[in-house]
C-alpha positions in Angstrom: -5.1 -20.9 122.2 -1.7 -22.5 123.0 1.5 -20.5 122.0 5.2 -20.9 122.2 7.2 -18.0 122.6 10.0 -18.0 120.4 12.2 -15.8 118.0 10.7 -15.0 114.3 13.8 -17.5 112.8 13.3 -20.0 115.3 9.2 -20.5 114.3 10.6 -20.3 110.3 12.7 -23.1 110.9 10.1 -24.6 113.3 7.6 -24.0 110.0 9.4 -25.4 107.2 10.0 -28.8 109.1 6.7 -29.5 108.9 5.6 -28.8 105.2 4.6 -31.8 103.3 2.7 -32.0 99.7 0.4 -34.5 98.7 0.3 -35.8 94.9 -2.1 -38.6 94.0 -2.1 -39.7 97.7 1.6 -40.0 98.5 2.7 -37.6 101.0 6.5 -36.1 100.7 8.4 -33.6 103.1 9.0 -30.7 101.3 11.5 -28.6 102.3 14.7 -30.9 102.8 16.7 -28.1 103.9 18.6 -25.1 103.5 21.4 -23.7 101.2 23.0 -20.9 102.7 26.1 -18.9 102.9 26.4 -17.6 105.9 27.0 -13.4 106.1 25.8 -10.2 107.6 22.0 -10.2 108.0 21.5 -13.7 107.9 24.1 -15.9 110.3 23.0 -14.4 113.8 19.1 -15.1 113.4 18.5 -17.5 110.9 21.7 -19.1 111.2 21.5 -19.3 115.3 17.7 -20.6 114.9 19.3 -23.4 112.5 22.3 -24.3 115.2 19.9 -24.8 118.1 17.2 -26.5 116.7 17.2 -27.4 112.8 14.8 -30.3 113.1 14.9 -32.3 110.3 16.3 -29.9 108.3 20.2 -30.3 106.5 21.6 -27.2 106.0 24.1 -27.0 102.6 27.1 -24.8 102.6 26.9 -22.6 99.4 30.2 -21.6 97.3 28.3 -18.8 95.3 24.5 -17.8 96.1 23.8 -17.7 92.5 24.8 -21.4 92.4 23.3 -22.3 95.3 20.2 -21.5 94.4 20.7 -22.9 90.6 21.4 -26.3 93.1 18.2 -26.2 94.4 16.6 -25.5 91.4 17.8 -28.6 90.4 16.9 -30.5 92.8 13.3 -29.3 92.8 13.1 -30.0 88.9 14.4 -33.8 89.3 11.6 -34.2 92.6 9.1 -33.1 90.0 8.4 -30.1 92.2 7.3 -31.7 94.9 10.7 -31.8 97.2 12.8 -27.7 97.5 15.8 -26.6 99.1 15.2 -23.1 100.5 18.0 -21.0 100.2 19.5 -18.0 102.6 21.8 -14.9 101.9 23.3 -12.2 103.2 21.8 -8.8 102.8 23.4 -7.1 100.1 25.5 -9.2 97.1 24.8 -12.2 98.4 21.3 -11.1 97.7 21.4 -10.1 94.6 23.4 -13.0 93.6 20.6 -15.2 93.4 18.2 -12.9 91.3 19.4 -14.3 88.1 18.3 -17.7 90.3 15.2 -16.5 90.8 14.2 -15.1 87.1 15.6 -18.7 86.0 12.9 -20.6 88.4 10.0 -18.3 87.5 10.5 -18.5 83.8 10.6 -22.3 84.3 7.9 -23.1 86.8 10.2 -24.3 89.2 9.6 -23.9 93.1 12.3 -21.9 94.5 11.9 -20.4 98.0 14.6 -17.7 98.8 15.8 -16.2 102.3 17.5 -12.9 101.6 18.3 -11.3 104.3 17.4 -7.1 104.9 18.0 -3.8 106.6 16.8 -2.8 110.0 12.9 -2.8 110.0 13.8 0.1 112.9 16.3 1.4 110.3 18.3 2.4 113.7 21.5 1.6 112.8 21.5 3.6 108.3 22.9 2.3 106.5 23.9 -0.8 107.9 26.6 -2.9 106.2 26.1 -3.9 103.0 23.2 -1.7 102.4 21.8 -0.3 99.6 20.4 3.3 100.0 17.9 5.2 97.9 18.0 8.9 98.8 14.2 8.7 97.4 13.0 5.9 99.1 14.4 4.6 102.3 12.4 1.6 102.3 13.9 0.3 99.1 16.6 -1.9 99.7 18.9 -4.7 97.3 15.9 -7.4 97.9 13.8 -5.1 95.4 15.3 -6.5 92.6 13.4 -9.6 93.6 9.7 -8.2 92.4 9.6 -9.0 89.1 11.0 -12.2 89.1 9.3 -13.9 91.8 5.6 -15.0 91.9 5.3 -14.1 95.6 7.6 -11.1 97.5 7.3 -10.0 100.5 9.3 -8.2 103.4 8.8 -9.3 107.0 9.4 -5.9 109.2 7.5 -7.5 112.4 7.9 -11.4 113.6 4.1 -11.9 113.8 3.9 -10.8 109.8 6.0 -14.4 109.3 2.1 -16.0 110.1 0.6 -14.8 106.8 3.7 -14.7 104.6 4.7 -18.1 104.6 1.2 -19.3 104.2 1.2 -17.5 101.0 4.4 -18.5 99.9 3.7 -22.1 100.5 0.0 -21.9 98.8 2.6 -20.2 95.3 5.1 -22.9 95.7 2.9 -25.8 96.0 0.7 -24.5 92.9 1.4 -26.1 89.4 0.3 -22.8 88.0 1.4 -20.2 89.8 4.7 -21.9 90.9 8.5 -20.3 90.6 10.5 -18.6 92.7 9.2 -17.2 96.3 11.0 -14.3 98.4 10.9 -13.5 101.8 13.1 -11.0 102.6 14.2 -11.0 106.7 14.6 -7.6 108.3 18.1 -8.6 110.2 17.0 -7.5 113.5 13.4 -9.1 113.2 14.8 -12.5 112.7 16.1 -12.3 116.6 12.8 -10.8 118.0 10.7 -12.9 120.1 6.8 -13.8 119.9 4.3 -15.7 120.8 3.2 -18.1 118.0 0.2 -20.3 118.1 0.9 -23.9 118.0 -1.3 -24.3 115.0 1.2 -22.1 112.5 3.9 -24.5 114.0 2.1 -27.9 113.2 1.9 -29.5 110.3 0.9 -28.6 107.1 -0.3 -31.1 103.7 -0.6 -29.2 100.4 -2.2 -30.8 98.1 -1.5 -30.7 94.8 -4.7 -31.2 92.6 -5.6 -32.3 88.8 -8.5 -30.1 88.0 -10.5 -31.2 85.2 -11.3 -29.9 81.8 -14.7 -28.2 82.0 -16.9 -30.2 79.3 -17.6 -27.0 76.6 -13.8 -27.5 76.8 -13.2 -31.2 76.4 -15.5 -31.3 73.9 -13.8 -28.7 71.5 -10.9 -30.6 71.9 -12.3 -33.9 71.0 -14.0 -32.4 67.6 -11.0 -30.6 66.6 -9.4 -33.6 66.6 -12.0 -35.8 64.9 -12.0 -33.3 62.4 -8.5 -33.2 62.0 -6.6 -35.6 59.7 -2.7 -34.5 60.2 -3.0 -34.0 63.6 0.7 -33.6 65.9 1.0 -33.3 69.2 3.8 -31.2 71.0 4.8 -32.8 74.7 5.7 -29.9 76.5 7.7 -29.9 80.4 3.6 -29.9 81.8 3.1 -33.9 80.9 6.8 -34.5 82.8 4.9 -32.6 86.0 1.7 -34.3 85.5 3.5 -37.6 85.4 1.5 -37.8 82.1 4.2 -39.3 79.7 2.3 -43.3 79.9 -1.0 -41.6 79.0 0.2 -39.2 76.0 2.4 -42.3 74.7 -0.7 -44.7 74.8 -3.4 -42.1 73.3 -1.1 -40.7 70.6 -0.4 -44.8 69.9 -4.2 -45.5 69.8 -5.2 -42.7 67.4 -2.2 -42.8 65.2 -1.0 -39.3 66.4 2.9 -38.3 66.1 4.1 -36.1 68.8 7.3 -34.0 69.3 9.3 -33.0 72.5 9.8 -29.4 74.3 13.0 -29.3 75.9 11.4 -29.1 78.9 9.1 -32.1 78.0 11.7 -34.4 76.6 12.3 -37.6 78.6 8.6 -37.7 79.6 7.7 -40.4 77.1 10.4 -42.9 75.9 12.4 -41.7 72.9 11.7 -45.6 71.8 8.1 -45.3 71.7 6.9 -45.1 67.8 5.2 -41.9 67.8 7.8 -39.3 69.3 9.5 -37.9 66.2 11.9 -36.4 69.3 12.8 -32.5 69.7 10.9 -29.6 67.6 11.6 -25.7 66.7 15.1 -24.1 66.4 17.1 -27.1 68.0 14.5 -29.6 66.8 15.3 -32.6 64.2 14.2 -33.8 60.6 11.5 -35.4 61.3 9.5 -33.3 64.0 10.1 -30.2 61.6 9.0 -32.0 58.4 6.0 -33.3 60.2 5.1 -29.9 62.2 5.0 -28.7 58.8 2.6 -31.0 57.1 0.3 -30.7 60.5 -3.1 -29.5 60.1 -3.8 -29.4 64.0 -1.5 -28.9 66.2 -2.1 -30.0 70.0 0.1 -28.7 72.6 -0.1 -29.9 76.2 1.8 -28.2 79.0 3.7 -26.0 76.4 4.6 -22.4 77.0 4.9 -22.5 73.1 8.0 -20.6 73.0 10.0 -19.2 70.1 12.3 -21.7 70.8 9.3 -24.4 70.1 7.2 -23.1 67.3 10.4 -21.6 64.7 9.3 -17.9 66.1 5.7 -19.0 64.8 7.2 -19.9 61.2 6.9 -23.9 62.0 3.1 -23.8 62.2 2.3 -21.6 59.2 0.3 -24.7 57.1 -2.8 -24.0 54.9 -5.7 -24.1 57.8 -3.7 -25.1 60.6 -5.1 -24.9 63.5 -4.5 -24.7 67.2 -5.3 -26.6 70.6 -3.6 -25.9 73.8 -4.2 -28.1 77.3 -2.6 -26.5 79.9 -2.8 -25.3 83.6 -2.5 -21.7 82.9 -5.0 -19.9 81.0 -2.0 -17.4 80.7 -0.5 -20.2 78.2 -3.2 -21.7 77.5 -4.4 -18.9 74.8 -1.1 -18.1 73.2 -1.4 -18.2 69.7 -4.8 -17.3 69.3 -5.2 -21.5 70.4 -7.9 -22.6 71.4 -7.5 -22.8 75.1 -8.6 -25.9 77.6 -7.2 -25.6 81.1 -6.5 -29.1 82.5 -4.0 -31.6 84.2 -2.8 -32.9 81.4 -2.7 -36.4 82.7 -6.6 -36.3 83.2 -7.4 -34.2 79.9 -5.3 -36.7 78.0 -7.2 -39.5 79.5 -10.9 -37.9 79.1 -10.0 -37.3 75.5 -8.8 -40.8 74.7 -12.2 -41.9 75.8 -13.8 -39.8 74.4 -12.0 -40.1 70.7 -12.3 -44.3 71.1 -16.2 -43.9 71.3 -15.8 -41.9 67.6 -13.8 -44.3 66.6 -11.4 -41.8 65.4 -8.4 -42.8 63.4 -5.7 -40.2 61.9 -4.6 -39.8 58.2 -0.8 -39.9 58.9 -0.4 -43.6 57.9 3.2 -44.8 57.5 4.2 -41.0 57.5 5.9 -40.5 61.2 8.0 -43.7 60.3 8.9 -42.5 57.1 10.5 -39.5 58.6 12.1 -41.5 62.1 13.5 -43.3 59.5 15.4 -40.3 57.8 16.3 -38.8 61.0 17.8 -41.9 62.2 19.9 -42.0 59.3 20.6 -38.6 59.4 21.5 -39.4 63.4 24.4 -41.9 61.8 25.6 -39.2 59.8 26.2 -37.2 62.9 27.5 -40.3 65.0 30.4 -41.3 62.4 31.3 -37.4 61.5 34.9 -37.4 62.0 37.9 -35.2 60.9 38.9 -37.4 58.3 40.3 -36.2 54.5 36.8 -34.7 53.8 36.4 -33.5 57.0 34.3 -30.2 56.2 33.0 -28.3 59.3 28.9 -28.7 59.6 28.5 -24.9 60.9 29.5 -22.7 57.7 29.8 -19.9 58.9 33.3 -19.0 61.0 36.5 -17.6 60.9 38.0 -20.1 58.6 41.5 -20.2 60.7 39.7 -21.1 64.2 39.5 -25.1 62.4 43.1 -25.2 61.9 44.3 -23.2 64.9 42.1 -24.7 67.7 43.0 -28.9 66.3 47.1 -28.1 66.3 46.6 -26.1 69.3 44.8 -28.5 71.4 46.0 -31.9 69.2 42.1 -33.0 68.9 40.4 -34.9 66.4 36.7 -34.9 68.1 34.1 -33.7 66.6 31.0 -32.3 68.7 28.1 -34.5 67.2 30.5 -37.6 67.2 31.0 -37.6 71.3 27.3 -36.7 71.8 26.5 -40.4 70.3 29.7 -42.4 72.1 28.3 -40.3 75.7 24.8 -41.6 75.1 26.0 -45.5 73.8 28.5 -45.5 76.7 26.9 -43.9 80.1 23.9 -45.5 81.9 20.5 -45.9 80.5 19.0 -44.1 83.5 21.6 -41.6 83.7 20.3 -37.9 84.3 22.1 -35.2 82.0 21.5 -31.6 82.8 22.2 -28.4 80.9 21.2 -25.1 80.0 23.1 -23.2 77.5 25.6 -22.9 74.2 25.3 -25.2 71.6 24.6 -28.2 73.6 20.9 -27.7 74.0 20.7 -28.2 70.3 22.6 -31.0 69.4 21.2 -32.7 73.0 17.5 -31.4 71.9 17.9 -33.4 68.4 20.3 -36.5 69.4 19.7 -37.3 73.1 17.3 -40.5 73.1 16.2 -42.3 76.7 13.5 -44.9 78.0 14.0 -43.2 81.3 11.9 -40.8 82.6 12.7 -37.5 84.0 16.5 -38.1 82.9 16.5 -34.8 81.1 17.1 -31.6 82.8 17.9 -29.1 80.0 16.9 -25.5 81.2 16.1 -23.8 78.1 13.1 -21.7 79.7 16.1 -19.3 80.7 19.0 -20.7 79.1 21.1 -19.5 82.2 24.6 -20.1 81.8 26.2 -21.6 84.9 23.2 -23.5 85.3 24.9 -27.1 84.3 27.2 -27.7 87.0 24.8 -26.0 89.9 21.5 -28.1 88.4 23.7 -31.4 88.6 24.4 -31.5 92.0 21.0 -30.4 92.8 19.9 -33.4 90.5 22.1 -35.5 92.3 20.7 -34.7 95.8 17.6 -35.5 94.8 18.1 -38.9 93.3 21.8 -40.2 94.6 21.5 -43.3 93.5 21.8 -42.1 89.7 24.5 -41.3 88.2 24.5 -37.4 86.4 26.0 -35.7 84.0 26.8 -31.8 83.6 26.4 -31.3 80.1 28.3 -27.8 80.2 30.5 -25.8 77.5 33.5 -24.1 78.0 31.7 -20.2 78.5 29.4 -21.2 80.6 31.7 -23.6 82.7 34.0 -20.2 83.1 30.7 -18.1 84.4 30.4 -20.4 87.9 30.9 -24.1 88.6 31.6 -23.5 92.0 28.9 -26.3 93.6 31.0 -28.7 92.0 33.1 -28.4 95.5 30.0 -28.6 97.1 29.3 -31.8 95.3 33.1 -33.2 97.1 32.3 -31.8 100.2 28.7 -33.4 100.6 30.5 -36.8 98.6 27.5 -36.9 96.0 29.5 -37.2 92.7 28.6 -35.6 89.7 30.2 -35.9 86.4 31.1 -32.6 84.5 31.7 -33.5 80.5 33.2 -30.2 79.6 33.0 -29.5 75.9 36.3 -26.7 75.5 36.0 -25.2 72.0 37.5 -21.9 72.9 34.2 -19.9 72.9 30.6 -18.6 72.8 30.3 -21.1 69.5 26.6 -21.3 69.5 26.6 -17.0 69.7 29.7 -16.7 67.0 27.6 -19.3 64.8 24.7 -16.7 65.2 26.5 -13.1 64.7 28.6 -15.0 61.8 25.9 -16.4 60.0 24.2 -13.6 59.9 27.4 -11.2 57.8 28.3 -10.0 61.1 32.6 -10.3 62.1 33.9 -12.8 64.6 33.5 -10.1 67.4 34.2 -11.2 71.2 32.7 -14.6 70.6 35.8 -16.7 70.7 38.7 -16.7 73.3 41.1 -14.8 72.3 44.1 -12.6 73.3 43.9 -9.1 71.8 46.2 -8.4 69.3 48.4 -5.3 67.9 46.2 -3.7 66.1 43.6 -3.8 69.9 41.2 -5.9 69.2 40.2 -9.5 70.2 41.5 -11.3 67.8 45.3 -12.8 68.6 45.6 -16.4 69.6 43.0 -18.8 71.1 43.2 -19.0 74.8 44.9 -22.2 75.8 43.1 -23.2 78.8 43.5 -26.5 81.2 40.1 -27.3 82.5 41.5 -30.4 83.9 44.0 -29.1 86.2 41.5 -26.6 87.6 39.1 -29.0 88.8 41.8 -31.5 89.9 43.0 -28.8 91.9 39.6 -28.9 93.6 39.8 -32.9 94.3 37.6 -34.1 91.2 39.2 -36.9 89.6 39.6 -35.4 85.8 40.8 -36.2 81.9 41.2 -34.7 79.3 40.4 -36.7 75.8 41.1 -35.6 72.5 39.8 -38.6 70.7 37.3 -41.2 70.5 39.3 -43.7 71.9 40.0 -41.7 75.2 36.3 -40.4 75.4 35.4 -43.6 75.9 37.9 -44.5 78.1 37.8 -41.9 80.2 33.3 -42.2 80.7 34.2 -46.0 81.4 36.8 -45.2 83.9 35.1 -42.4 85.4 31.8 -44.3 86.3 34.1 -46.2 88.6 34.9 -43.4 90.7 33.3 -41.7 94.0 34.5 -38.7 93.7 32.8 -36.3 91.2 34.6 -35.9 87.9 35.1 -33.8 84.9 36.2 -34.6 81.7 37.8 -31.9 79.3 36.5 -32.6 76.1 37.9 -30.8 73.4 35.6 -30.5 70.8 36.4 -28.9 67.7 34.8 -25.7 66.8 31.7 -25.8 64.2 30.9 -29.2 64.7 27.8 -28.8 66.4 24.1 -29.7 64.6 22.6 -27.2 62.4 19.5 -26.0 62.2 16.2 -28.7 60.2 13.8 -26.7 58.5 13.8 -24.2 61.3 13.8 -20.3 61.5 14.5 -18.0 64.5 13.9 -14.7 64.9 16.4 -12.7 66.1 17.0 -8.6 65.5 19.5 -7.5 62.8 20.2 -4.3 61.8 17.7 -3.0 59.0 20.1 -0.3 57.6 23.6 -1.3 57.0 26.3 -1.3 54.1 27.2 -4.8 54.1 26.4 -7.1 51.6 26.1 -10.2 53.5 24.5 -8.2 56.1 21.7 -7.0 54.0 20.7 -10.1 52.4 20.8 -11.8 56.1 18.1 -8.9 56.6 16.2 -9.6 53.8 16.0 -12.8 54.5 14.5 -12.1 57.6 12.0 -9.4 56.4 10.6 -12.8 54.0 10.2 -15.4 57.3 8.9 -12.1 59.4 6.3 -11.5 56.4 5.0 -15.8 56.8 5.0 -16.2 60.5 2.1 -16.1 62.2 1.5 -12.9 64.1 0.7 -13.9 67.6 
């Protein structure tokens, strides 16, 4: 057996320069390189193995490990999970910075492999900097926090336990199932100790990613629930964007006369053109997904986690007889629901039942009925397009502090409304632009007015909803196809929480543009706790006032300056007029950009014939408070239990 002799970090570098994946025969490196901030634990054996000898490896300078790692996350979504950035930390906050990473990768499916480093394995030198101590367990260390959010953990205490560890962590990665986020936690002094590795560990390595197949018991209970079925709707979850199964789902659901409705995470698989997507469903879905969902008396949901988010916290799907079909990877979701579970690429499940259904000669009852409500969503889209702050301006979100209007348009001197620069972005950017987003009130109005024939040009992470996603994801997007422009979709909360890749984005020259919509708040959270009889508590930004609490003057802030400051090339638009000015002049730059869009409070989308279930207080002397409860109590009463 031939060896080399060389230090634990040297064969991990050595190792993840020759991983490839294999998808339908086309074979693609997968690890492109390496995020990494350089600190105690991590820069003298990880980083000397990268400065002698990083192969083909790039290695990416970090601003915050918590971005960093949202970067790469990013980047693996827009490869379709089959390209990663791994990503390495120091031992202690630098660590734990990217936990809220790797919870967001996990909940999403999303390949993210993590190098944190550790303590002493020979704990010689307790408690070393940046250590966490347990007085009633030494072995516990920051890196911990990493167990329940990761699909695969472990802790490598001797070089030659490297071997079996990153086997593992490449089978989890490389899995459509089991994939999320991956740690491997690197004692600090085992990175620099020496062993002698076989050659075979160090060679090259295919994964292949496989489509298994329906069983038939399974296929067939699909195929006669659906032949029995005459209002059958099908929801496209983020599964048929990984399956690359958007031309089959379009072309069956086309064939049987079958509306079907978009996930966030499965929107811009299948064209928003294409006659039988009735576009986003559930809390931030439209008109006409709702109205149909609701008339459905099957409801077929491939490569959904069926989240509340999706289903109206199980209120959408609540129909005289309904039932329910799920195709999916994980038997895990699979059976949520009480569905009736078939666990199957949904590429080649879709494609088995299309044959199968054309030999029945199966035909649904919808008739002219998913046109009939396109139709009124697309006028209800107009609405939205042309709402402006005219003489009957009226907000669309009720429920506010009825100065915040008033205050935030002579404050800031805007006239834009929300919904109105949602349509002029998507008329005016590129058709194959990729937006990317994650939190606020832009998931909803993007979920219900984003439309695009491209594929894979939406990137909203709503698995997690992790604010400081947007600006991180972008430049991770970006990486992964430069040729594109992308967008940060990002409000003004979760711009403040971390937006610190955007330098990264001018120091690597891949441009990004941020469009940053400022309306002095949490509005999406203040449109929740208001609606609901609650007060306008810490949910705009605010300075306190006399009497202590937060409710003086809205915070005046310059977005602009802040990322000119960093080198962006920035505006800041008030109108229309210079909204579309500004997109036009800033696809002629090559520097990233960011546009300060102030967007006037309350004029985000509402909710269509959707319900969410949230917690409000069951005992409390508040009018508007107790009939928000009972309200509640009735929709709690209807949904469907599990």
């Amino acid at each position: 057996m031939k060896t080399t002799r060389m230090t634990a970090a040297q064969a991990l570098v050595k190792f993840l320069d020759n991983q490839y994946v294999e998808f339908d025969g086309k074979e693609t490196k997968f690890v492109d390189g390496i995020f990494t901030i350089f600190g105690h634990g991590i820069v003298v054996g990880l980083g000397q193995a990268l400065d002698e000898n990083p192969g083909g490896l790039k290695v990416y300078q970090g601003r915050n490990e918590q971005g960093m790692a949202h970067a790469a996350t990013g980047f693996a979504r827009q490869s379709n999970r089959r390209r990663i950035i791994a990503c390495a930390s120091s031992i202690g906050p630098g660590a734990a910075n990217m936990v809220t990473a790797a919870a967001c990768a996990t909940v999403n499916h999303i390949p993210l492999l993590l190098f944190p480093g550790d303590t002493f394995a020979s704990r010689q030198p307790d408690p070393v900097l940046q250590q966490l101590e347990r007085p009633d367990a030494l072995s516990v260390t920051t890196n911990d926090a990493f167990r329940p959010v990761c699909r695969f953990w472990e802790r490598i205490v001797r070089p030659e336990q490297l071997m079996p560890a990153m086997v593992q962590a490449m089978r989890v990665l490389t899995d459509p199932e089991l994939t999320g986020a991956v740690c491997i936690a690197l004692s600090q002094d085992v990175e620099g100790e020496s062993y002698d590795f076989p050659d075979y560990f160090l060679q090259k390595r295919v994964h292949r990613i496989r489509r298994p197949l329906p069983v038939k018991e399974d296929l067939d209970e699909l195929v006669e629930m659906i032949s029995e079925s005459r209002h059958p709707l099908v929801i496209c979850g983020g599964g048929v964007r990984y399956s690359e199964a958007g031309e089959a789902l379009e072309a069956f659901c086309e064939k049987f006369g079958i509306p079907f409705a978009e996930t966030q995470a499965g929107k811009s698989a299948c064209r928003s053109s294409h006659p039988m997507n009735l576009g986003g469903i559930g809390v931030t879905g439209n008109l006409a997904a709702n109205t149909i969902a609701q008339e459905a008396d099957l409801i077929i949901a491939v490569g959904s986690r069926l989240t509340d988010f999706t289903t109206g916290s199980k209120l959408l799907f609540t129909g005289d007889g309904v039932k329910m079909v799920s195709v999916n990877l994980s038997g895990f979701d699979a059976c949520k629901m009480d569905a009736v579970s078939v666990i199957g690429d949904a590429r080649e499940t879709v494609k088995l039942a299309d044959a199968a259904l054309a030999a029945k000669g199966y035909q649904s009852g919808w008739g002219t009925a998913a046109a009939e409500a396109k139709k009124s969503w697309d006028e209800e889209y107009a609405r939205l397009a042309a709402y402006s702050c005219d003489e009957n301006f009226k907000p669309l979100i009720a429920a506010g502090n009825p100065e915040t209007i008033p205050e935030f348009r002579k404050l800031t001197g805007s006239e834009l409304t929300q919904t109105s620069a949602i349509a002029l972005i998507r008329k005016t950017i590129d058709p194959d632009a990729i937006i990317v987003g994650a939190s606020g009130s832009l998931p909803g109005d993007l979920q219900r007015m984003w439309t695009t024939d491209c594929r894979d040009s939406y990137q909203m992470e709503y698995g997690y909803s992790c604010m400081g996603y947007e600006v991180a994801a972008a430049f991770g997007a970006k990486l992964a196809f430069p040729d594109q422009e992308v967008y940060s979709m990002v409000g003004d909360g979760a711009f403040l929480m971390l937006h610190s890749e955007l330098v990264t984005s001018l120091q690597e020259g891949k441009k990004i543009n941020v469009l940053l919509f400022d309306n002095c708040g949490f509005g999406c959270i203040n449109n929740l706790q208001m609606s609901n009889g609650i007060g306008n508590l810490a949910t705009e930004f605010r300075y306190r006032d006399e009497k202590g609490g937060l409710n003086g003057g809205l915070i005046p802030i310059d977005f602009a300056a802040v990322a000119a400051g960093y080198g962006a090339k920035t505006y800041t638009v008030r109108t229309l007029e210079e909204l579309q000015e500004a997109l036009e002049d800033a696809k002629k730059q090559t520097v990233s950009t960011l546009i300060d869009i102030k967007a006037i409070p309350k004029t985000m989308t509402d909710g269509y014939k959707s319900w969410w279930n949230v917690g409000l207080a069951s005992t409390t002397g508040v009018k508007e408070q107790q009939e928000a409860y009972e309200k509640l109590m009735d929709n709690r009463s209807k949904a469907r239990k599990y």
